[in-house]
C-alpha positions as CSV (number, residue, x, y, z in Angstrom):
1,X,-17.8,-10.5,5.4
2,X,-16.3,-7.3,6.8
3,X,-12.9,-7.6,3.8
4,X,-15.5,-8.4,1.0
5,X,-17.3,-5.3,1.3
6,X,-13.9,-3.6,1.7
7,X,-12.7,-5.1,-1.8
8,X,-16.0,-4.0,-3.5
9,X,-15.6,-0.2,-2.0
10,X,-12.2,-0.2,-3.6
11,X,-14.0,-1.5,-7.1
12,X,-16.4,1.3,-6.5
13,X,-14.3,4.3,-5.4
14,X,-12.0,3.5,-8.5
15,X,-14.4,5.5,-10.2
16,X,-15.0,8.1,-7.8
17,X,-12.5,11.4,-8.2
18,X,-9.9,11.5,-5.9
19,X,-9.8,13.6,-3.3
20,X,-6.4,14.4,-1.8
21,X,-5.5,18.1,-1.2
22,X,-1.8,18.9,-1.7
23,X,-0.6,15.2,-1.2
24,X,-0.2,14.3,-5.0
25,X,3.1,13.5,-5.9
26,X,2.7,12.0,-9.6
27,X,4.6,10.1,-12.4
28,X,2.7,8.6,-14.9
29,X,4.4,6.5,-18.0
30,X,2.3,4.5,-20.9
31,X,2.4,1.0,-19.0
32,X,2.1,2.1,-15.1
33,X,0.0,5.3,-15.6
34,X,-0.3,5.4,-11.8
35,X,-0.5,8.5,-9.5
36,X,0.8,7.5,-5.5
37,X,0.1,9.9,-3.0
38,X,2.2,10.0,0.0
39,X,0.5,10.6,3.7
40,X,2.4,12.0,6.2
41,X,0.0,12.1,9.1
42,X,0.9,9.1,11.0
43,X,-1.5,6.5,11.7
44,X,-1.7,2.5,12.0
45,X,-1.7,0.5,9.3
46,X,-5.8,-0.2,9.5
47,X,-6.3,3.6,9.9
48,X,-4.2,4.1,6.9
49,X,-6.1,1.4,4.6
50,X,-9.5,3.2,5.6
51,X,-7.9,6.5,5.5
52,X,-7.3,5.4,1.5
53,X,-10.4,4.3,1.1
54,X,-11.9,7.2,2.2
55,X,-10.1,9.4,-0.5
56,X,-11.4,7.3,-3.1
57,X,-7.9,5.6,-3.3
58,X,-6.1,2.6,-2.0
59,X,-3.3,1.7,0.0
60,X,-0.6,1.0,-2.4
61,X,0.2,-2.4,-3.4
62,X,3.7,-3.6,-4.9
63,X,2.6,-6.7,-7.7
64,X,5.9,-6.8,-9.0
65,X,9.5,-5.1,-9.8
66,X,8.3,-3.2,-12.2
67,X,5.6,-1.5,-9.4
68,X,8.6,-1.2,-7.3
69,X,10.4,0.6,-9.9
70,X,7.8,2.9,-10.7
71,X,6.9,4.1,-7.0
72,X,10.4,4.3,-6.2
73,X,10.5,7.1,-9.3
74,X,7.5,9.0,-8.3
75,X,8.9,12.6,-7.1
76,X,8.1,12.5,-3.2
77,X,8.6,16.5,-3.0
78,X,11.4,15.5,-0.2
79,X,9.5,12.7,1.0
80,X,11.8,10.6,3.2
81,X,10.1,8.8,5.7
82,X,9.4,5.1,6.5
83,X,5.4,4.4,4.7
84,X,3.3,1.9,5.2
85,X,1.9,-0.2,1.5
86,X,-0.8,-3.0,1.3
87,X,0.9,-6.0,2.5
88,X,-0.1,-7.3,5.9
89,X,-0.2,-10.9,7.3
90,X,-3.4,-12.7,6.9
91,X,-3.5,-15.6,8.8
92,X,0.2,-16.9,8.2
93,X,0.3,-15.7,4.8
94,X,1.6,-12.3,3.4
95,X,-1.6,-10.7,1.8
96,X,-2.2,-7.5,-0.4
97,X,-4.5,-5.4,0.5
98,X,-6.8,-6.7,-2.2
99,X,-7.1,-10.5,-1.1
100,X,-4.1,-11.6,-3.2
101,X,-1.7,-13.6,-2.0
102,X,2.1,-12.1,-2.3
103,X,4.4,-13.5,-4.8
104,X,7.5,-10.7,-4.9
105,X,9.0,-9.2,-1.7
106,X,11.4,-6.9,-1.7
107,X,12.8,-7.2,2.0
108,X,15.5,-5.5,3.7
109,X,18.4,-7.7,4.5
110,X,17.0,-7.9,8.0
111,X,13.7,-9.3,7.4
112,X,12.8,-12.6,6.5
113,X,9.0,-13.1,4.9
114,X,8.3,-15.7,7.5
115,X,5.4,-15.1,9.9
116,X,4.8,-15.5,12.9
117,X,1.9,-15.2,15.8
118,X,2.0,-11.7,15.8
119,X,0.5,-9.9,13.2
120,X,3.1,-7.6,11.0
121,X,1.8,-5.1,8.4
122,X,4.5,-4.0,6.2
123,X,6.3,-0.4,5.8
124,X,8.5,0.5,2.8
125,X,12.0,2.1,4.1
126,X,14.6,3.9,2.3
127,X,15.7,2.6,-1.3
128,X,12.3,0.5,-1.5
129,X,12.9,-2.1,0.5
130,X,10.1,-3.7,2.8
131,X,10.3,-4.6,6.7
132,X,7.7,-5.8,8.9
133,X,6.4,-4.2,11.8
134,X,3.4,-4.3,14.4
135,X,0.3,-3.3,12.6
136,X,-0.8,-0.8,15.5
137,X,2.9,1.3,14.9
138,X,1.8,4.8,13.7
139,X,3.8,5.4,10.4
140,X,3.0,7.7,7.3
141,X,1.4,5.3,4.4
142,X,1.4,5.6,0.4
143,X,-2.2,5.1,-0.9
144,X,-2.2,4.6,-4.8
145,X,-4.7,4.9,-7.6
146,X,-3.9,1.9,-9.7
147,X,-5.7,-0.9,-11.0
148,X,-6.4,-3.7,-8.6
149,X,-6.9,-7.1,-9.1
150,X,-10.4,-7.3,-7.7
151,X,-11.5,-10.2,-5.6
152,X,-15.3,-9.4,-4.8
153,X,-17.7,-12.1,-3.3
């Protein structure tokens, strides 16, 4: 299928060299030695996964607090803008990016992680906290370098 290749191209641009010019804003640490790269150019949430891809990256996934934490401390070189991240709703369910299921959210006090028939990707807004919105919105995204958890097949 069509999101099968898409996880194997991520398992085989991890070991491509990245290829952003002047979008690297980077903090690395001994556990989450991760470099996020924020994308101003607007574009939907689909554009922004392929856009990722394309630079030998991916659009940045949130596992945990502790991702949260460390994205949150990444210098954004004045960075303030809403960004879209690699959560979108996959048939009812919230879904990274990757083919894994969510299990922390981190939502405004606004949003609920309920679903519903339309389909919502997900954009990070001020202090780190997530709200849902039409995938087709143009917004900046985040694409990441890390380490996913690969589902291939």
């Amino acid at each position: 299928t069509a999101e099968s290749s898409y996880y194997r191209n991520i398992e085989v641009n991890k070991k491509k060299r990245l290829d952003f010019q002047g979008h690297c804003f980077c903090i690395t640490s001994a556990h989450f030695p991760h470099i996020y790269y924020f994308i101003e150019e607007r574009m939907t949430w689909f554009e922004a996964r392929d856009y990722c891809l394309s630079k030998n990256s991916a659009i940045a996934q949130i596992y945990n607090n502790e991702y949260l934490t460390e994205m949150m401390n990444t210098p954004t070189g004045g960075y303030t803008d809403k960004a879209w991240i690699g959560l979108f709703e996959n048939t009812s369910e919230w879904t990274w990016v990757d083919g894994q299921l969510a299990t922390y959210f981190h939502w405004n006090t606004d949003q609920t992680n309920s679903t519903n028939a339309t389909k919502f990707c997900v954009i990070m807004t001020d202090g780190g906290f997530w709200s849902h919105i039409s995938c087709s919105n143009e917004r900046p995204s985040v694409c990441f370098n890390g380490g996913y958890r690969q589902k291939l097949g």
